[in-house]
C-alpha positions in Angstrom: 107.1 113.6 78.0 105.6 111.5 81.3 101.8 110.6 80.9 99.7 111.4 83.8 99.9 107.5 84.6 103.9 107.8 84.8 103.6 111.1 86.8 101.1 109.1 89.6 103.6 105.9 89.4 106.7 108.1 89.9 104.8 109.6 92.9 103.5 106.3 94.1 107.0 104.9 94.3 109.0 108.2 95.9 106.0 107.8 98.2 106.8 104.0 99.2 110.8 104.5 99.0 109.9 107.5 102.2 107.7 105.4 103.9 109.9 101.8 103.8 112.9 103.8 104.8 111.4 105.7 107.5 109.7 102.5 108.6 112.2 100.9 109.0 114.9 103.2 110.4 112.6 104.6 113.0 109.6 101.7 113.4 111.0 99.0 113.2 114.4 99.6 114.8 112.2 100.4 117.7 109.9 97.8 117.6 112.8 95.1 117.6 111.7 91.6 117.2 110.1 90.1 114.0 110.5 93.7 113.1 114.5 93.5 112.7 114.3 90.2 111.8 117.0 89.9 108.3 114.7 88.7 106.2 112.0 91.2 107.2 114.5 94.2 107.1 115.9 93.2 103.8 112.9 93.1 101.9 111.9 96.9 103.3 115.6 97.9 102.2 115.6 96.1 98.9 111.8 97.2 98.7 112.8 100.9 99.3 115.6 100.9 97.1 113.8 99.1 94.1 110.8 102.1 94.3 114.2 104.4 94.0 115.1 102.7 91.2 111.9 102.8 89.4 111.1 106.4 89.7 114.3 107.2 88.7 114.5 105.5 85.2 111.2 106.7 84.7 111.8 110.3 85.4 115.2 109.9 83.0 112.6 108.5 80.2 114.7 105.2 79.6 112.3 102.6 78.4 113.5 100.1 80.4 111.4 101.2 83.2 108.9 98.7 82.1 111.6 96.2 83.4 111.8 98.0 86.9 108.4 98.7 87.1 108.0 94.9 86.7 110.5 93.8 89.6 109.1 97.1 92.1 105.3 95.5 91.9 106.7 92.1 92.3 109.1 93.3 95.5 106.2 95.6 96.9 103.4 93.1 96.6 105.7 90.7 99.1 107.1 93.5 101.3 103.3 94.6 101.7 102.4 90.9 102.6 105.1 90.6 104.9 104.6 94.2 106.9 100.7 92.8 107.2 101.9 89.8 108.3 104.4 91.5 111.1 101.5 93.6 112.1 101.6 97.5 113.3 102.8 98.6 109.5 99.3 99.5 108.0 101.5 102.9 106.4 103.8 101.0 105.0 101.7 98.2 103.7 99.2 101.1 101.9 102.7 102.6 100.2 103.2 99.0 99.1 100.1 98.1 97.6 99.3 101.4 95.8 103.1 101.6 94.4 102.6 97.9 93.3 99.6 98.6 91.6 100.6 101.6 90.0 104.0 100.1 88.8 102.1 96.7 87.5 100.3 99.2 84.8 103.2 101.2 83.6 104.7 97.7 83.4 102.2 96.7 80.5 
């Protein structure tokens, strides 16, 4: 059975998988620049894919989403960083943050 804290995390991270994706598929394809930079891009995809990751295991009830919980703050706390640093990302820095945050408790 998922506590109301998993239920919110699970959300938080579908939420931030959406955005990084759509980011950057649409945004930042667009945008070009430090936007497509590798480095940049990677951390959205490995960012995106890691929030995946994390919601899955914890809607399958493994207890080793405390380990993926752990890594998705850690990946979304620098992707956040580095979208604020690139500038014109404030959605996808705010799916960052709050999955972060919400993954850094169910971590505990």
């Amino acid at each position: 059975m998922q506590s109301a804290e998993m239920k919110s995390c699970i959300e938080a991270c579908l939420a931030c998988y959406k955005t990084c994706t759509s980011m950057a598929m649409n945004h930042c394809l667009e945008m070009g620049g430090e936007h497509t930079e590798p480095d940049h891009f990677r951390l959205m995809m490995a960012c995106a894919e890691m929030c995946r990751t994390s919601a899955h295991f914890m809607l399958i009830g493994t207890p080793h989403h405390k380990h993926t919980c752990r890594e998705c703050a850690e990946i979304c706390a620098e992707c956040a960083k580095d979208c604020e640093r690139i500038g014109d990302m404030d959605e996808c820095v705010a799916a960052c943050r709050a999955c972060a945050e919400s993954c850094q408790k169910m971590a505990a």
